[in-house]
C-alpha positions as CSV (number, residue, x, y, z in Angstrom):
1,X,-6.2,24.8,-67.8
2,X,-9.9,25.7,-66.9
3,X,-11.3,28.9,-67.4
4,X,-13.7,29.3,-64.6
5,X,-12.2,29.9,-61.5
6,X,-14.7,31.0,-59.0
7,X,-18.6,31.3,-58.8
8,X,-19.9,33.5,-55.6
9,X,-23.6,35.3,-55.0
10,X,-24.2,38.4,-53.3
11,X,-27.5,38.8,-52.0
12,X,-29.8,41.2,-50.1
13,X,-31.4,40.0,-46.5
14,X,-34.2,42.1,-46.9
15,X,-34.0,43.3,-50.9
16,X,-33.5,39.6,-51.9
17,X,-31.5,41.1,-54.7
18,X,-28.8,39.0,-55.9
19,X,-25.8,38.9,-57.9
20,X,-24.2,36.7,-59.4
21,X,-20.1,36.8,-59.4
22,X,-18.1,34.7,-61.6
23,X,-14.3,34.6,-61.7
24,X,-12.3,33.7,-64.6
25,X,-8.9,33.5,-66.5
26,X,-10.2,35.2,-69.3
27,X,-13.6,36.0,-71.0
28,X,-15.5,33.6,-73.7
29,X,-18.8,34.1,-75.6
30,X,-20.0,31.6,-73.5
31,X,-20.1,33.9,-70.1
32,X,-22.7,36.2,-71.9
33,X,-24.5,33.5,-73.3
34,X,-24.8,31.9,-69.5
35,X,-25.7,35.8,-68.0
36,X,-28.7,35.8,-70.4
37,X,-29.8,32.8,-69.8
38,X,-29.3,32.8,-66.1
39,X,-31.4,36.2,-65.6
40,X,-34.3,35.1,-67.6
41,X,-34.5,32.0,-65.6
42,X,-34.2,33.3,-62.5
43,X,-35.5,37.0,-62.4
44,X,-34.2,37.8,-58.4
45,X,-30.5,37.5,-59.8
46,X,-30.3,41.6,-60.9
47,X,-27.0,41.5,-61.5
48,X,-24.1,39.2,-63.3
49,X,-20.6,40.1,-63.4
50,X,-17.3,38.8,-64.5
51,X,-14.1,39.2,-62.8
52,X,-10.9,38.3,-64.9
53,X,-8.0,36.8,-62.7
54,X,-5.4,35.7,-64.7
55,X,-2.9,35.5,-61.8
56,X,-1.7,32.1,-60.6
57,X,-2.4,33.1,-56.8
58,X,-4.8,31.8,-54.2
59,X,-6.4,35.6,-54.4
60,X,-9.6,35.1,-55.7
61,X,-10.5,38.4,-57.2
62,X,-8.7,40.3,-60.3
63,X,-8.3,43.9,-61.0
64,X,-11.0,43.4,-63.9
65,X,-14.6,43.8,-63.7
66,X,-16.9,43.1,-66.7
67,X,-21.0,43.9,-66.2
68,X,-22.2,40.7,-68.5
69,X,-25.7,41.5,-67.3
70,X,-28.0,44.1,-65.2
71,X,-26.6,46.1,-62.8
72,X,-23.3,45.5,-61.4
73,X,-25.0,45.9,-57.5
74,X,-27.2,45.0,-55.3
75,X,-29.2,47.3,-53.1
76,X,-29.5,46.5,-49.3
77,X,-30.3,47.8,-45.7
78,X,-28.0,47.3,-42.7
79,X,-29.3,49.1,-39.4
80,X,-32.0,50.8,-41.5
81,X,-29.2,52.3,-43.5
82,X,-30.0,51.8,-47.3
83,X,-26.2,50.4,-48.7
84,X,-25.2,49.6,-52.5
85,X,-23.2,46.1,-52.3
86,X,-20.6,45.3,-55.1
87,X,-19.0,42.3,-55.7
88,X,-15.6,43.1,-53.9
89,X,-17.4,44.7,-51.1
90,X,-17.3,42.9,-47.3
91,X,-20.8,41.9,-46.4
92,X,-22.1,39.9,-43.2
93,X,-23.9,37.0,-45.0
94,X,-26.0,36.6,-41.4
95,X,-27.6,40.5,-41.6
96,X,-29.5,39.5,-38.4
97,X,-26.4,38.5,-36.7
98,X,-24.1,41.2,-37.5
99,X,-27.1,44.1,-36.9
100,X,-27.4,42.7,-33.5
101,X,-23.5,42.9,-32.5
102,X,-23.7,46.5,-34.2
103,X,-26.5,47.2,-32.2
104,X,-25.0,46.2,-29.0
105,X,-21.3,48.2,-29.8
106,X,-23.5,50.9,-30.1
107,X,-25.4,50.4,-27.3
108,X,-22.4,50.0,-24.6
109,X,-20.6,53.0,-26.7
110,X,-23.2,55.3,-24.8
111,X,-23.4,57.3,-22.0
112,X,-23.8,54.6,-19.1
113,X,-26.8,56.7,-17.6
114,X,-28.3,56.8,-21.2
115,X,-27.7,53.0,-21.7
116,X,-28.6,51.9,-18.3
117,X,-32.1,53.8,-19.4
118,X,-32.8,52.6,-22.6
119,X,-32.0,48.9,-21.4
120,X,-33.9,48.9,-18.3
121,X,-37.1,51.1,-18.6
122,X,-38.9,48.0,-20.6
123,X,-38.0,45.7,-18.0
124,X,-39.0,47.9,-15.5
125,X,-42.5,48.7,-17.0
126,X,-42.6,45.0,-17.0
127,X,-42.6,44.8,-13.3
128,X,-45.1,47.5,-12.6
129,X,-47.4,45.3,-15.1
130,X,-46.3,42.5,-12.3
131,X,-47.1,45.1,-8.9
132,X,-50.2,45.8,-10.6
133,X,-51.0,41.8,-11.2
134,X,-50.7,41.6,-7.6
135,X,-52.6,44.3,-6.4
136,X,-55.5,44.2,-8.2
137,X,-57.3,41.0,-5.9
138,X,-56.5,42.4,-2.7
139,X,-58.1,46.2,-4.0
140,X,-61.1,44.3,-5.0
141,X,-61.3,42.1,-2.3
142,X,-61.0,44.4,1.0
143,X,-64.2,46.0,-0.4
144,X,-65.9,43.2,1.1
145,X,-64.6,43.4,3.8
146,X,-61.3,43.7,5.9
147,X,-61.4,40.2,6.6
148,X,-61.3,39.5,3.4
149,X,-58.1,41.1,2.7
150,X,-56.1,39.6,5.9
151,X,-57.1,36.5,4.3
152,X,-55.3,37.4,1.1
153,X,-52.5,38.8,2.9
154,X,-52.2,35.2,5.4
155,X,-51.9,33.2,1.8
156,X,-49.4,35.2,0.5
157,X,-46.7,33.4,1.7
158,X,-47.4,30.7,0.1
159,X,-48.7,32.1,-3.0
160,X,-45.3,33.7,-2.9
161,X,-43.5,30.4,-3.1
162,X,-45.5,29.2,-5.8
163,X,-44.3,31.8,-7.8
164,X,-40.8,32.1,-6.5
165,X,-40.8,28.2,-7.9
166,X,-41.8,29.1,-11.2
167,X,-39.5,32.2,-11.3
168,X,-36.5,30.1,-10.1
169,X,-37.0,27.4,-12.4
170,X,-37.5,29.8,-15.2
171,X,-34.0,31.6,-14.2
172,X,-32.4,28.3,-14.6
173,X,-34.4,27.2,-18.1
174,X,-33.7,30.6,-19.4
175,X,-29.6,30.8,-18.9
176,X,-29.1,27.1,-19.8
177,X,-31.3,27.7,-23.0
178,X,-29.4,30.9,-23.8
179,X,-26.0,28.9,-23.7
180,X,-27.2,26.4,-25.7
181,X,-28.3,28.8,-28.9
182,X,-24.8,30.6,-27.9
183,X,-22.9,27.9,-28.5
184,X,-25.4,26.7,-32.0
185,X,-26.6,23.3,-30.3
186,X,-30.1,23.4,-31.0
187,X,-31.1,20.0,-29.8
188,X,-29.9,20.7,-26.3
189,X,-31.8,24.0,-26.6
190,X,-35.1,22.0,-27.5
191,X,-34.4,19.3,-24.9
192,X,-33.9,22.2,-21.9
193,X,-37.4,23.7,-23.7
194,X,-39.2,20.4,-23.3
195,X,-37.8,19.6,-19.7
196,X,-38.6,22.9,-18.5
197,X,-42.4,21.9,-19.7
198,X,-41.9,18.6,-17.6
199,X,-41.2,20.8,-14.4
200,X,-43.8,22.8,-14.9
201,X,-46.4,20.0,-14.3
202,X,-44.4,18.2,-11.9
203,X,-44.0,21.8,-10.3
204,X,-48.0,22.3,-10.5
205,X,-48.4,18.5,-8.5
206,X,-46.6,19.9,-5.8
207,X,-48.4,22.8,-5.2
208,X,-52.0,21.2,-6.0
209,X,-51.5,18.4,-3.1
210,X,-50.2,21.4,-1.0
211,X,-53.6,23.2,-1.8
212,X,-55.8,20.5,-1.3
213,X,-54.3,18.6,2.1
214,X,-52.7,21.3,3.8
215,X,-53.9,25.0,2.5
216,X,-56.6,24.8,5.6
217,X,-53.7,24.0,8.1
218,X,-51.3,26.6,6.9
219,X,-54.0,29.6,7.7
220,X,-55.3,28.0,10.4
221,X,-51.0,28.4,11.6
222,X,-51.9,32.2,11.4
223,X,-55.3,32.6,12.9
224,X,-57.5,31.3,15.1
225,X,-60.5,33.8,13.4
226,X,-63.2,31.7,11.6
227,X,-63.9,33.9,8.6
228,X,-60.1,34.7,8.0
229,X,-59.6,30.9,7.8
230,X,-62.5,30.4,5.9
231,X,-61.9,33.4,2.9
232,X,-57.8,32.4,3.2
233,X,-58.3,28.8,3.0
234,X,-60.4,29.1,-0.4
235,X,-58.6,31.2,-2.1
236,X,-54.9,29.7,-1.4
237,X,-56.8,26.0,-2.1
238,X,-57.9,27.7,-5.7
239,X,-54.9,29.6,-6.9
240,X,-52.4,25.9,-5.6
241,X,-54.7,24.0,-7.4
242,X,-55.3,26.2,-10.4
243,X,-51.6,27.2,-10.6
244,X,-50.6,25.0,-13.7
245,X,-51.3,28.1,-15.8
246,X,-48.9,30.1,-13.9
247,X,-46.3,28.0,-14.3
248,X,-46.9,27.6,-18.0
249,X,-47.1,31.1,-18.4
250,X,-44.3,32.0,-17.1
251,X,-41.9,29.5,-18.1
252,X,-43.2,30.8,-22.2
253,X,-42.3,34.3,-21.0
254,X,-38.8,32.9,-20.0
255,X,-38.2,30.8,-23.7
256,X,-39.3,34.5,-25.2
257,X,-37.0,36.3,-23.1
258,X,-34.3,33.4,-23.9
259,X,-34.2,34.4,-27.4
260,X,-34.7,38.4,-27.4
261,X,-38.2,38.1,-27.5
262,X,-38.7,40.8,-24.3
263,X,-41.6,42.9,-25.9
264,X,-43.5,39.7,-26.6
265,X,-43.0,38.4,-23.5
266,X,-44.3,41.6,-21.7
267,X,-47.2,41.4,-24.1
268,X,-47.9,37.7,-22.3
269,X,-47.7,39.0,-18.7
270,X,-49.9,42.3,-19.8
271,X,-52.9,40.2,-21.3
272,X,-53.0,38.1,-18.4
273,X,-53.2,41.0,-15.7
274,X,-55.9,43.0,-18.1
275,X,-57.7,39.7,-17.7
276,X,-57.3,39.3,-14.1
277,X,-58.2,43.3,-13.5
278,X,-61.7,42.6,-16.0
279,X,-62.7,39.7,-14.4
280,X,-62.1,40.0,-10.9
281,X,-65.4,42.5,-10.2
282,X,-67.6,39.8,-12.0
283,X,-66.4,36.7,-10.0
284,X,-65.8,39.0,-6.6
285,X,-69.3,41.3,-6.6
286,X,-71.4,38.8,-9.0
287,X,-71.4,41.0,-11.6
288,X,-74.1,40.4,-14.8
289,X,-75.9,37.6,-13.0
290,X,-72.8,35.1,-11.7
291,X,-73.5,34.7,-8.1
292,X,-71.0,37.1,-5.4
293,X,-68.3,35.0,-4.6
294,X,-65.6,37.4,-2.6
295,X,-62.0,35.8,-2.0
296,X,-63.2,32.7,-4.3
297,X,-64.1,34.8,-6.9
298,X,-60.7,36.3,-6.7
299,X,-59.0,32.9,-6.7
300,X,-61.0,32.2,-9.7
301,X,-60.5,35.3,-11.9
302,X,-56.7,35.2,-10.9
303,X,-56.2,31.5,-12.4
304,X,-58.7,32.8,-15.7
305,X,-56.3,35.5,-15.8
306,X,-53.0,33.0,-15.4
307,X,-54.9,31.0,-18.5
308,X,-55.1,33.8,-20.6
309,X,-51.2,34.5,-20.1
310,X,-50.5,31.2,-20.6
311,X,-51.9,30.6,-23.9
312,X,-50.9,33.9,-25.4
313,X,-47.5,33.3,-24.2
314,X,-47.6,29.4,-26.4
315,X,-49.1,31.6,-29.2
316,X,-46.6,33.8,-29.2
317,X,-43.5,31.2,-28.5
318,X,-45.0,28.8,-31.5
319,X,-45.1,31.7,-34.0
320,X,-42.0,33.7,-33.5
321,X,-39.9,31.1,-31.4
322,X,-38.0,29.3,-34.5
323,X,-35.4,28.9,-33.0
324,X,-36.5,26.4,-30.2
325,X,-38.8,23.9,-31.9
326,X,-40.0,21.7,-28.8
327,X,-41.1,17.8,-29.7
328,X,-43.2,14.8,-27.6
329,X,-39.6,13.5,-27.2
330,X,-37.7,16.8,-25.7
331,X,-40.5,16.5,-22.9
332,X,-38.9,13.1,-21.7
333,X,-37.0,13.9,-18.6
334,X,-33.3,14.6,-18.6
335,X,-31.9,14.4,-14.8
336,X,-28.9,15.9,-16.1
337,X,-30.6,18.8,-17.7
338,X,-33.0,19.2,-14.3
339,X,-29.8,19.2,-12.0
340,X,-28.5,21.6,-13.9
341,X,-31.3,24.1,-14.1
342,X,-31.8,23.9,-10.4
343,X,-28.2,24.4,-9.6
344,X,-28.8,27.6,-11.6
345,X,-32.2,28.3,-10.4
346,X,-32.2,27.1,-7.0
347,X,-30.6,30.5,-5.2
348,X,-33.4,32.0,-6.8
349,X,-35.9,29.9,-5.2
350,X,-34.0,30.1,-1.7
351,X,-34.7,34.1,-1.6
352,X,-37.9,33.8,-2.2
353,X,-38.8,31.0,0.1
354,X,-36.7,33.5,2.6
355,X,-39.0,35.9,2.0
356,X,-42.4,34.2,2.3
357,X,-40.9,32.7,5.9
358,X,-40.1,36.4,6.8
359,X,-44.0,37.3,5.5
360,X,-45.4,34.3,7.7
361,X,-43.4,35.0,10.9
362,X,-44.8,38.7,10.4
363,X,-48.6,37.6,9.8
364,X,-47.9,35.8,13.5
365,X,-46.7,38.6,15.2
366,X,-49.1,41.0,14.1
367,X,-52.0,38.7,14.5
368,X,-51.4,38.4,17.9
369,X,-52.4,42.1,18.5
370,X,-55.2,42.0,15.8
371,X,-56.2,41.0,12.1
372,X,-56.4,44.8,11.3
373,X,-52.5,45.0,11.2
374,X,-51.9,41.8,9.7
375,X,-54.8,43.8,6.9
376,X,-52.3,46.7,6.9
377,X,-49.7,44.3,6.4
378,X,-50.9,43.2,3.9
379,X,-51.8,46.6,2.0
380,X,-49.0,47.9,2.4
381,X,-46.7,45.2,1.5
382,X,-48.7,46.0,-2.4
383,X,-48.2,49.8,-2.2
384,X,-44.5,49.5,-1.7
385,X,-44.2,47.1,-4.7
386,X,-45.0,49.8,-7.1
387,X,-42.0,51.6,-6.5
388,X,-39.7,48.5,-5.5
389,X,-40.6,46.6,-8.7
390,X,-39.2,49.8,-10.4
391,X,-36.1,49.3,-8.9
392,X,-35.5,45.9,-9.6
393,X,-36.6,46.3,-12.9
394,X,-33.4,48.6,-13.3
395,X,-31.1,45.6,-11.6
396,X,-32.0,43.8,-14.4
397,X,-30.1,46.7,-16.7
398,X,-27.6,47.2,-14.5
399,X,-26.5,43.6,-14.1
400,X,-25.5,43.1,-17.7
401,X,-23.8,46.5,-17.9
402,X,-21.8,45.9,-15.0
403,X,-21.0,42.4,-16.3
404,X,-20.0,43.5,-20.3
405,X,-17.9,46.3,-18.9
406,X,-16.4,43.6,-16.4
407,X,-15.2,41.4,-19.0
408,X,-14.1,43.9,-21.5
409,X,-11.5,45.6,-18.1
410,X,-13.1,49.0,-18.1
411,X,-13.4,49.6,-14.5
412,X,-14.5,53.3,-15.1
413,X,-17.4,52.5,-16.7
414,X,-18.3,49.8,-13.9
415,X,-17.9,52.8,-11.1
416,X,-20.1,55.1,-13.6
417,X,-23.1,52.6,-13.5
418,X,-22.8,52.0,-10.2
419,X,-23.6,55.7,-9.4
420,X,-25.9,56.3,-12.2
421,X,-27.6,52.9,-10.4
422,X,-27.8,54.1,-7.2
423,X,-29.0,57.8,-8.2
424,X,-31.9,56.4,-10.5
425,X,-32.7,53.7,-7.2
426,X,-32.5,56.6,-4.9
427,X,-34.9,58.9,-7.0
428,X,-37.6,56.2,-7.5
429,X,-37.5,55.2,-4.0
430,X,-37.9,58.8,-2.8
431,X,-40.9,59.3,-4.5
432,X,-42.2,56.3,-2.9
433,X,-40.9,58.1,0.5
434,X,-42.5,60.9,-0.4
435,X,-45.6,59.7,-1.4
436,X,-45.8,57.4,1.8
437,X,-45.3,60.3,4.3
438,X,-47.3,63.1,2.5
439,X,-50.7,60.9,1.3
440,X,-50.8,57.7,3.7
441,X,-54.3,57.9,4.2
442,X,-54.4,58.6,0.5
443,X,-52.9,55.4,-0.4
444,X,-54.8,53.3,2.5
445,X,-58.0,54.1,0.8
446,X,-57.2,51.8,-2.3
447,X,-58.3,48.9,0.2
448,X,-61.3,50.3,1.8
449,X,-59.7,50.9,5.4
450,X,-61.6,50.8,8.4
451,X,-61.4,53.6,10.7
452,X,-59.1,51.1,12.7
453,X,-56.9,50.5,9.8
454,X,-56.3,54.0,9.2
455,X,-55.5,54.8,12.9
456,X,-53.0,52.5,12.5
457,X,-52.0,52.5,9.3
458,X,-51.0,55.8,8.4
459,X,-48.2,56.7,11.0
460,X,-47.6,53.1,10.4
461,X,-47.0,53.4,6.8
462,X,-44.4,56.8,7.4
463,X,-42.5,54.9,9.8
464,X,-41.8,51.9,7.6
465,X,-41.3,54.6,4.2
466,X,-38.1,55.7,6.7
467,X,-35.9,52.8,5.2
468,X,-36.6,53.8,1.2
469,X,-33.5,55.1,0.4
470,X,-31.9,52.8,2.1
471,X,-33.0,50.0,0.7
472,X,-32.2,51.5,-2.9
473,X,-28.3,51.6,-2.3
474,X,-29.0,48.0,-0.7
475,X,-31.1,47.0,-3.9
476,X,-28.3,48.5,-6.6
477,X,-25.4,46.7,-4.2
478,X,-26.7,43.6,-4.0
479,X,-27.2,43.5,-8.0
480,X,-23.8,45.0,-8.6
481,X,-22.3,41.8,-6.6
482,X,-24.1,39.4,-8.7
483,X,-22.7,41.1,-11.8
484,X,-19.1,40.7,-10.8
485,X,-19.9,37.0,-9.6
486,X,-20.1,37.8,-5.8
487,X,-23.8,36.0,-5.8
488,X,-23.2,34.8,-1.8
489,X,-22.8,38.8,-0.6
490,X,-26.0,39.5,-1.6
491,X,-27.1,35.9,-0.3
492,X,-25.8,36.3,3.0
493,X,-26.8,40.3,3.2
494,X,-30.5,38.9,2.0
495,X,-30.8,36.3,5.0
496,X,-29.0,39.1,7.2
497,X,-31.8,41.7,6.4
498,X,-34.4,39.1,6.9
499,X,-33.8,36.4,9.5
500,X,-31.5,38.0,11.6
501,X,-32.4,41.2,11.9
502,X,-36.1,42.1,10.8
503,X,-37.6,39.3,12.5
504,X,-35.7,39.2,15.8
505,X,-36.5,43.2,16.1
506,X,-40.2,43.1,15.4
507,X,-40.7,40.1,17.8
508,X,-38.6,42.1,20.7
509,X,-40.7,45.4,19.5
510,X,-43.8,43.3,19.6
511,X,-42.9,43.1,23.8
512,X,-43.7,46.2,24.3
513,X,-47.4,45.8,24.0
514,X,-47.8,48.7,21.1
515,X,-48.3,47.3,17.4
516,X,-46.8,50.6,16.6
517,X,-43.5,50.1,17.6
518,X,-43.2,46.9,15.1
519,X,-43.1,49.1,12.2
520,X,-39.8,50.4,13.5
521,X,-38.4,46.9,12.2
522,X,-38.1,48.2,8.8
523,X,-35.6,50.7,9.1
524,X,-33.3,49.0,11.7
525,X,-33.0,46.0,9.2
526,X,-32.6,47.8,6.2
527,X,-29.6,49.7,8.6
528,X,-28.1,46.5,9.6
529,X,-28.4,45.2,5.6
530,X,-27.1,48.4,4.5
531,X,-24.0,48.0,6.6
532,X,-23.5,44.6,5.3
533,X,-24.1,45.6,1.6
534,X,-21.0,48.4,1.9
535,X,-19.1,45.7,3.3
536,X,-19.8,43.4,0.8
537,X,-19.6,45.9,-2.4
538,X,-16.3,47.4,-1.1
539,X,-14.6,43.9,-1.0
540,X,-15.9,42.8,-4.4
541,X,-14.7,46.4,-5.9
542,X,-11.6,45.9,-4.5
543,X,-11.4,42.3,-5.8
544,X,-12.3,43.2,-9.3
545,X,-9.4,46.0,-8.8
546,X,-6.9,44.1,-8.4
547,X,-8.2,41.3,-10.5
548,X,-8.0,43.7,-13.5
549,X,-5.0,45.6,-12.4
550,X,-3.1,42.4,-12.7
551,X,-4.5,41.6,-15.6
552,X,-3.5,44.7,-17.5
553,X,-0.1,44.4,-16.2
554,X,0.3,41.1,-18.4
């Protein structure tokens, strides 16, 4: 018989100490002469011990331990707790791994207000980085002049679309990427990576032939107003043609977010707004000698700004992305792979394409009484998104809370993060409510209103604030269906909202003859979706009742 059994290491993720464990029938001279030898050679090996098994047993360990060299130990940190580490001791050999599922028992051990908190405040300063990207060029622009900004606020429609394509295809690259490095296959992860860089340029094509053959027609649908089509024509030809930095940027900002990278991916979208907000006065006023270019301008320092975003977003996906290493090869197109992000992504793209028809058929309406509301329009449709983006900013905590809790049967927890959801919805939105109906004029006077826009615009703008709280049970509902895979409630209560009822009651409002009235649209839908939404959430909580009733009775 041999006498070496067993030879095992134990060693530190982030000491790099190592020990080195042999298991044996009995000891020789030879051991100590090996332990010697072994630690001069290789001086990160701090420890060698022999364990005696003399047992004939498939346990591997005796009840003996000899210290032939150094200490018998190595020292180690797990969740920034220092731990000693013998050589019988249990110990995760992927730290990373097993910090990360200790991190997330801990995490969904909290308070669900707490955890809702800690997991959605980052996403949700994340948006208000995004509501202050898309303020910023209509701010600088309407101090040129109002038509200016009813120019930006005709193209956003389709500027909307452009980025609803991007944000739809990213949805679908990002959960088909995160299933593949789930389930370990890295070469489907890289494949997925490279596509999603095919679609973004095939994505860009689309848009840039939109800019350049029809960006004229679609203002021109709006208004009949020569310097509205000229400004809106411009700028939406610039940003479509220009827009292959968006799309880059953001599908980085997805492969970063794919693999826990969230900070970093914030840190993409932050430099390019900063950029945007620092360049727009230069290119918009003619700032240090460039000639004053107005809505061009802002086309131009908005694709800069999408540059910037994009490139830090590579830098920081080809330095701390190991984990998806993207080749000439992965970049081939996979129709397989493309099917299957758009299945995932498409919905996605559907809402907002709902959403920019909804913005277009309300451009038309309020045009035909005068380009000062569709101005307004446009104004306010930016104030609200600082308190909106908020809110779906804490959807994107909510949804996965909802989810884990869904899957692991604790229905208690579910109905706690619904209300928590709700409350935190409510108070965000009733801020904006407040702010809206104390301060209108206030607000207005971040776009340089006429004395038009203001007569309008403030009773206008505490009208529409009616419908805030509403909408934040509406918002919370809708997300809360998605999590317990009810995706066509908040479909259908989307389209509801939008084409059936907010559209259909501005038009009939729009009869009366008083723009005024219009505004009245935004609480009766947001009634009608609120309705719907109760509906819907009731008969999905009373699905995943009985669902996990009967699952608990087996």
């Amino acid at each position: 018989e041999g006498v070496l059994r067993h030879i095992y290491l134990r060693r530190g993720h982030y000491s790099g100490e190592i020990c080195l464990c042999l298991v044996a029938r009995r000891k020789v001279p030879e051991f100590q002469k090996l332990a010697k030898s072994v630690t001069e050679r290789f001086p990160q090996i701090t420890g060698v011990v022999l364990n005696i098994n003399r047992e004939k047993t498939n346990v591997i360990l005796g009840d003996e331990e000899i210290v032939l060299a150094g200490k018998p130990d190595i020292s180690d940190t797990m969740c920034s707790i220092k731990v000693e580490i013998s050589p019988r001791a249990f110990y995760q050999v992927n730290t990373p791994a097993a910090e990360a599922l200790y991190a997330q028992a801990a995490e969904f051990a909290e308070p669900e207000g707490k955890l809702l908190l800690s997991m959605a405040v980052p996403m949700m300063l994340s948006m208000l980085v995004q509501a202050l990207y898309n303020i910023v060029d209509s701010v600088y622009v309407a101090k040129v002049s109002e038509d200016c900004l009813s120019a930006l606020s005709l193209a956003f429609p389709a500027q909307n679309i452009l980025i609803g394509l991007a944000t739809g295809t990213g949805v679908g690259v990002s959960t088909m990427l995160s299933r593949a490095l789930g389930s370990r296959d890295n070469k489907l992860a890289n494949r997925v990576a490279g596509n999603s860089l095919f679609l973004c340029v095939c994505c860009w094509i689309v848009m840039a032939i939109f800019g350049i053959f029809f960006a004229d027609a679609f203002i021109h649908s709006q208004t009949d107003i020569e310097s509205i089509r000229s400004y809106g024509d411009s700028y939406l030809r610039i940003v479509t043609i220009g827009s292959v930095f968006v799309y880059f940027e953001i599908n980085f900002e997805r492969l970063l977010q794919s693999t826990g990278q969230t900070k970093l991916s914030m840190w993409a979208q932050i430099i390019g707004a900063v950029a945007n907000i620092i360049l727009d006065p230069f290119f918009i006023y003619g700032w240090f000698g460039l000639p004053a270019m107005g809505t061009t301008g802002a086309a131009i320092a908005t694709v800069i700004g999408q540059a910037f975003g994009a490139l830090a977003g590579f830098l920081f996906h080809h330095k701390h992305n190991k984990e998806v290493n993207i080749r000439l090869s992965d970049c081939r197109p996979d129709g397989h792979i493309i099917l299957d992000i758009y299945r995932i992504g498409f919905p996605s793209i559907l809402m907002v394409g709902i959403g920019s028809l909804t913005n277009y058929l309300m451009n038309r309406i309020l045009m035909a009484f005068t380009s000062t509301a569709v101005a307004l329009y446009g104004a306010y449709f930016k104030l609200q998104s600082f308190f909106f983006m908020p809110v779906f900013g804490l959807n994107n905590g909510i949804v996965p809370i909802v989810g884990y809790n869904y899957g692991a049967r604790k229905k208690e927890r579910i109905y706690r993060t619904i209300r928590y959801g709700v409350l935190y919805a409510v108070c965000i939105l009733a801020v904006g409510l407040l702010l809206f109906e104390a301060i209108p004029g206030v607000l207005l006077q971040a776009f340089s209103p006429s004395e038009h826009m203001l007569a309008i615009g403030i009773p206008a703008l505490r009208k529409i604030a009616i419908h805030f709280p509403i909408a934040a049970f509406c918002i919370v509902g809708g997300s809360v269906c998605q999590a317990l895979g009810k995706s066509l409630y908040s479909f259908f209560t989307s389209v509801l909202r939008q084409v059936v009822a907010l559209i259909p009651a501005a038009y009939l409002l729009s009869l009366t003859g008083n723009v005024g009235n219009v505004w009245w649209c935004f609480p009766i839908a947001e009634v009608v979706s609120a309705c719907a939404t109760a509906f819907f959430l009731r008969r999905a909580l009373r699905n995943m009742d009985r669902e996990l009733t009967l699952a608990e009775g087996q």
